[in-house]
C-alpha positions as CSV (number, residue, x, y, z in Angstrom):
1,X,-56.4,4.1,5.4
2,X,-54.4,6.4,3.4
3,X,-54.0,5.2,-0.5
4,X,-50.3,6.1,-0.7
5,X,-49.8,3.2,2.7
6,X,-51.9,0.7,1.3
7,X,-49.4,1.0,-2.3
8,X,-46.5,1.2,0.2
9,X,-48.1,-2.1,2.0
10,X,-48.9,-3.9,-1.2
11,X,-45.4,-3.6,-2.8
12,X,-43.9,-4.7,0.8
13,X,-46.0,-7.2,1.0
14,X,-45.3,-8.8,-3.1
15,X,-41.5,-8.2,-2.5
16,X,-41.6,-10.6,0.8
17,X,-43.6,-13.1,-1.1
18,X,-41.0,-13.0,-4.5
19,X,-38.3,-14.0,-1.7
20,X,-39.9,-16.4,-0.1
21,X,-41.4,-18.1,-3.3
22,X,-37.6,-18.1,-4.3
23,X,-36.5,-19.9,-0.8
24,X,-38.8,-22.1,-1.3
25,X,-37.3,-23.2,-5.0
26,X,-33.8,-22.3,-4.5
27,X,-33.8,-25.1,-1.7
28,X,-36.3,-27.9,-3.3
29,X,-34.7,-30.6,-4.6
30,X,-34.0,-31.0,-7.8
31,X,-36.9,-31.1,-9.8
32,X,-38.8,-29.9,-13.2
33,X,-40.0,-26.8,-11.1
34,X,-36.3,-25.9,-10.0
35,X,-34.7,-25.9,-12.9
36,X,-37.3,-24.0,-14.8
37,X,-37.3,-21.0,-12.2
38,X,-33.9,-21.1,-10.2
39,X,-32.3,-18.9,-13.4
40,X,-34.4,-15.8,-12.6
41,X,-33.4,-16.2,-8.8
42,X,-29.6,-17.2,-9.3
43,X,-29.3,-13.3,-10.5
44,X,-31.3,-12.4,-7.0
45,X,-29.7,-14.8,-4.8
46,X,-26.0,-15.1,-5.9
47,X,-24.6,-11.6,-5.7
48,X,-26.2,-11.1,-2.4
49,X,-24.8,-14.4,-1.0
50,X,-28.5,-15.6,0.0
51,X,-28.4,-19.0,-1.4
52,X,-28.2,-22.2,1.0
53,X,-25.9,-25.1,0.9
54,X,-26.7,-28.3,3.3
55,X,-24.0,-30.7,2.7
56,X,-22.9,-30.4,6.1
57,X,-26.1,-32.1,7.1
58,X,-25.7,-34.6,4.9
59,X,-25.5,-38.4,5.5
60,X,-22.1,-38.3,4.4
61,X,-20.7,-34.8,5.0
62,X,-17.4,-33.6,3.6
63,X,-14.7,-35.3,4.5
64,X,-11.7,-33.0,3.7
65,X,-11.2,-29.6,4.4
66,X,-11.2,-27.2,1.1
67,X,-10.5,-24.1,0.7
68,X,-9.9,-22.2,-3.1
69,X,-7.3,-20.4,-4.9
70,X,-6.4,-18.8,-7.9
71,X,-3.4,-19.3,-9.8
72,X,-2.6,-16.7,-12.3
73,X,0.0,-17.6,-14.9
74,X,1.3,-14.1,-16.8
75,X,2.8,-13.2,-20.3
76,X,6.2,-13.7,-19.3
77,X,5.5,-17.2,-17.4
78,X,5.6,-16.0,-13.9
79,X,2.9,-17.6,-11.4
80,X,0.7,-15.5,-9.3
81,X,-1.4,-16.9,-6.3
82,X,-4.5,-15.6,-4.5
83,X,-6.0,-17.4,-1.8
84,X,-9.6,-16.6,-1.0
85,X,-9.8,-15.6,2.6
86,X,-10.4,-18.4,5.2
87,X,-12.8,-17.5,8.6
88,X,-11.3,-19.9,10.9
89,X,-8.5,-18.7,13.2
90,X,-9.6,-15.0,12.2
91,X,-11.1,-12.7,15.2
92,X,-14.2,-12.3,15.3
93,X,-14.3,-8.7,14.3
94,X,-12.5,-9.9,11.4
95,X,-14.1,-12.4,10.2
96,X,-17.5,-10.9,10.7
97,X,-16.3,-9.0,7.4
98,X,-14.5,-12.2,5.7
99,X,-17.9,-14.5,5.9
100,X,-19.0,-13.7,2.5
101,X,-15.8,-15.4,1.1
102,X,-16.5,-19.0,2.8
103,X,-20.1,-19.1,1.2
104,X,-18.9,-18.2,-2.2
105,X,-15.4,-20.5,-1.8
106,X,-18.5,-23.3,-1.3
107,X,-20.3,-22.5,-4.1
108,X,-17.4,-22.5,-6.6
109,X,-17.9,-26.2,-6.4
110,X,-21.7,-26.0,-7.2
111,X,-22.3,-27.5,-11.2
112,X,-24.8,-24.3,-12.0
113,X,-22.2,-21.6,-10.9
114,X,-20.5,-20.5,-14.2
115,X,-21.1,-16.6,-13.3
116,X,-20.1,-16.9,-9.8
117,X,-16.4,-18.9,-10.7
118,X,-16.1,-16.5,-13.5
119,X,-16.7,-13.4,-11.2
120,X,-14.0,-14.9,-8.4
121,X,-11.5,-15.4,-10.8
122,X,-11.4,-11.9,-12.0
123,X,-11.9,-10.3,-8.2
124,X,-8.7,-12.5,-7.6
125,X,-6.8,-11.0,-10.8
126,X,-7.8,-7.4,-10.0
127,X,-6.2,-8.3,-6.3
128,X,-3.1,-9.3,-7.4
129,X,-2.7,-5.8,-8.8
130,X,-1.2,-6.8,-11.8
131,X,0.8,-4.5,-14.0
132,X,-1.1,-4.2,-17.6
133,X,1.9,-5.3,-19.6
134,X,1.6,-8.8,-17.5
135,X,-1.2,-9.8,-20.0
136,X,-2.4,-11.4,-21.2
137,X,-2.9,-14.2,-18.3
138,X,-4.2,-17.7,-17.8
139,X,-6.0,-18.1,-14.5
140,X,-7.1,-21.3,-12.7
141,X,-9.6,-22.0,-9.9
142,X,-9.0,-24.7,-7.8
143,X,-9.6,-26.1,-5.1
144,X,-7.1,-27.6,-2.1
145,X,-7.9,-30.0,-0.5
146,X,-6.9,-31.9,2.6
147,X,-8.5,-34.9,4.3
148,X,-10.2,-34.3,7.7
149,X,-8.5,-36.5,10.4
150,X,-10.5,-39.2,11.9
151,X,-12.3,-38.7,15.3
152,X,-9.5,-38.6,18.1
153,X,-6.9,-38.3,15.5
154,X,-4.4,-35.7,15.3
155,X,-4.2,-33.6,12.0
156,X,-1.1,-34.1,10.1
157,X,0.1,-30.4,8.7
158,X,2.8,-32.0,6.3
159,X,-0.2,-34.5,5.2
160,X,-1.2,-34.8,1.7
161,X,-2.8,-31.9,-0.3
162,X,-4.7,-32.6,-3.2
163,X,-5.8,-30.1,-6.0
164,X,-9.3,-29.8,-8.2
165,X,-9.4,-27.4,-11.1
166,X,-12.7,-26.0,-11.4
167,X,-12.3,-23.5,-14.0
168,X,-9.3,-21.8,-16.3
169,X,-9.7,-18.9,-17.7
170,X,-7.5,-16.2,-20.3
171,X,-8.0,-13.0,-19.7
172,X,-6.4,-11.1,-22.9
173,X,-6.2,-7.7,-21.1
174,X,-6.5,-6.0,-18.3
175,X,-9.7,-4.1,-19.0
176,X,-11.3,-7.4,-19.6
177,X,-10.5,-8.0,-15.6
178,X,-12.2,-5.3,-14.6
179,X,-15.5,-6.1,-15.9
């Protein structure tokens, strides 16, 4: 066997094993083990969107529909808002594209997240194309929520909406968004 393919072979072979060794820990439970290792995989995991979430297999799954936004408050008081990109209703061609956003609108609610929120609020600032003498701004994340109808019920649009701040932030310029 060639020397250079059995190199080639060995590093294939260790970078398969790193990512499944970090499956493996990013979806034990909680545990000594997890918390000492998931903070070298969180910078693997998160920006690729890789990471798992089973609440939806839970005993008790979710029991209101959520979906996030960001509301962006500039120098001269006006309010701003950017909702993150919702999959359902979308075409499939579409939405093929938009999937990304649903696993990452999940994850904002996740305790160990900090970078992620941090990292959505200022993609939704750059979005809103905001001129540079609107800062500096204060941005919240939140979460809307809205309760999921019981089986054989029909969905009320005008029903209740409820709203959870995850995060605020204050962005003093513009330049600080684009990082």
């Amino acid at each position: 066997m060639d020397r250079s393919w059995r190199w080639k072979r060995t590093l294939i072979s260790l970078l398969i094993m790193i990512h499944l060794v970090g499956l493996f820990i990013w979806n034990i439970p909680h545990s000594r083990l997890r918390v000492l290792t998931v903070e070298v995989y969180k910078y693997y995991f998160m920006p690729l969107g890789m990471w798992q979430a089973w609440g939806m297999f839970a005993p008790n799954p979710p029991a209101q529909v959520t979906w996030a936004e960001v509301v962006v408050r500039d120098n001269k008081g006006l309010l701003h808002e950017f909702d993150f990109p919702r999959i359902a209703g979308m075409p499939v061609g579409q939405a093929f594209w938009k999937f990304r956003y649903s696993k990452h609108m999940h994850n904002f609610g996740e305790p160990d997240t900090k970078e992620l929120k941090q990292c959505g609020v200022r993609y939704a600032v750059r979005e809103l194309n905001l001129p540079a003498d609107s800062f500096p701004v204060d941005a919240e994340l939140r979460f809307r929520l809205k309760p999921i109808p019981e089986p054989g019920e029909l969905a009320d649009p005008l029903g209740a909406t409820t709203f959870k701040t995850l995060e605020r932030y204050r962005f003093p310029s513009l330049k600080e968004v684009m990082q």
